[in-house]
FILUMVEX-71541 format. One line per field, with one value per residue (C-alpha): residue number from 0; residue in one letter; x negated, y, z negated. Coordinates in steps of 0.02 Angstrom, whole numbers. Example, Ala and Ser with C-alpha at 12.3 -4.5 7.8 and 13.67 -1.06 7.14 Angstrom:
<atoms>
pos: [0/1];
code: [A/S];
X: [-615/-684];
Y: [-225/-53];
Z: [-390/-357];
</atoms>
This chain:
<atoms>
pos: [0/1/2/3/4/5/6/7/8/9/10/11/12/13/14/15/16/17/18/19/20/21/22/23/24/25/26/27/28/29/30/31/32/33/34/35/36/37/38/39/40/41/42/43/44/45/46/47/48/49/50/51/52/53/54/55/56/57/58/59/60/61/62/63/64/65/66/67/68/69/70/71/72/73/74/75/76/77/78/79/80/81/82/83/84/85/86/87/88/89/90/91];
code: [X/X/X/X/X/X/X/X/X/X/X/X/X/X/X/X/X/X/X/X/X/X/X/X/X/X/X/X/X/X/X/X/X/X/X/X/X/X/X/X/X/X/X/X/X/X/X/X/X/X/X/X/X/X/X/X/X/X/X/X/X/X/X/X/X/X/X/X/X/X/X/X/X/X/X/X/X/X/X/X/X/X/X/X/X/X/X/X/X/X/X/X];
X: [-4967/-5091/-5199/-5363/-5462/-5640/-5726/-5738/-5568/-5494/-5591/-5533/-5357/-5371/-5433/-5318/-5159/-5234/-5271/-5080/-5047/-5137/-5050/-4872/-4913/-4955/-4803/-4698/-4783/-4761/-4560/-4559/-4644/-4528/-4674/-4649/-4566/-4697/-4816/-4732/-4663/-4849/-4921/-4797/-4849/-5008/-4947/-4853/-4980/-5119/-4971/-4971/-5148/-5153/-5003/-5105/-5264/-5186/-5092/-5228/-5318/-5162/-5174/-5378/-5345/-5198/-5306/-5452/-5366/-5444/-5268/-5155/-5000/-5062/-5154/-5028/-4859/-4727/-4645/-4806/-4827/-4648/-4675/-4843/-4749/-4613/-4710/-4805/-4665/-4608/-4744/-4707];
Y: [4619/4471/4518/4497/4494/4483/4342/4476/4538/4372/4322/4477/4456/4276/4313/4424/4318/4166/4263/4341/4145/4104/4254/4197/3984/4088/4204/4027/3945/4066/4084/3892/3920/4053/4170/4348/4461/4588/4486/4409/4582/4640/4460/4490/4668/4622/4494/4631/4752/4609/4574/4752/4760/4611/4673/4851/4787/4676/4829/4921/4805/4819/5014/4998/4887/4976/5163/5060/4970/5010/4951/5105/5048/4964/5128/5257/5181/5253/5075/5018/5172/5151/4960/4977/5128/5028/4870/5001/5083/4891/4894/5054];
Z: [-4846/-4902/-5052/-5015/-5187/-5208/-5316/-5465/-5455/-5454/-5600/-5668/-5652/-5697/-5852/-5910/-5869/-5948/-6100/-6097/-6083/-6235/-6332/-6268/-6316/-6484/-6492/-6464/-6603/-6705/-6687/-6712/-6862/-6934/-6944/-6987/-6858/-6887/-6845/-6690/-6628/-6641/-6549/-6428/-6395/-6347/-6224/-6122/-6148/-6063/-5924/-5878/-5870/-5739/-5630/-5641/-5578/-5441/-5353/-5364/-5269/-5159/-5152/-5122/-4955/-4901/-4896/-4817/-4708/-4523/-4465/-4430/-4455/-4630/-4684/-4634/-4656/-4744/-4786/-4831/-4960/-5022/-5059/-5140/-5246/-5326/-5371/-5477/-5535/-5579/-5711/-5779];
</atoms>
């Protein structure tokens, strides 16, 4: 299955793994630095937290297309369903 994404969505998901990028340069610099592992535990936090919120919006966008699909075999398989399943479960 392609993903299809619409102009917002992609800016969307863009944004949020370029700003996860920014966090993880900064979570890098800041172990080369010797900062405080507070401080980098809680940097690197929000770097998974922004990752999860990308991979969430991009299968949803998945699971959007998918229910509808006009196509069937798309809409109503059960591989489909069980594929689209664990790459969410993946993020959990």
């Amino acid at each position: 299955m392609q993903l299809d994404m619409s102009a917002e969505e992609l800016k969307s998901a863009l944004n949020r793994l370029r700003r996860a990028q920014g966090q993880l340069a900064g979570v890098i610099r800041m172990i080369e630095e010797g900062r405080d592992c507070e401080d980098v535990i809680t940097q690197l936090a929000a770097v998974s937290r922004a990752l999860d919120r990308a991979g969430f919006s991009i299968i949803a966008t998945g699971l959007e297309q998918c229910m509808t699909s006009e196509d069937p075999e798309v809409r109503d398989s059960a591989q489909m369903r069980a594929r689209l399943e664990k790459l969410f479960l993946s993020l959990a």
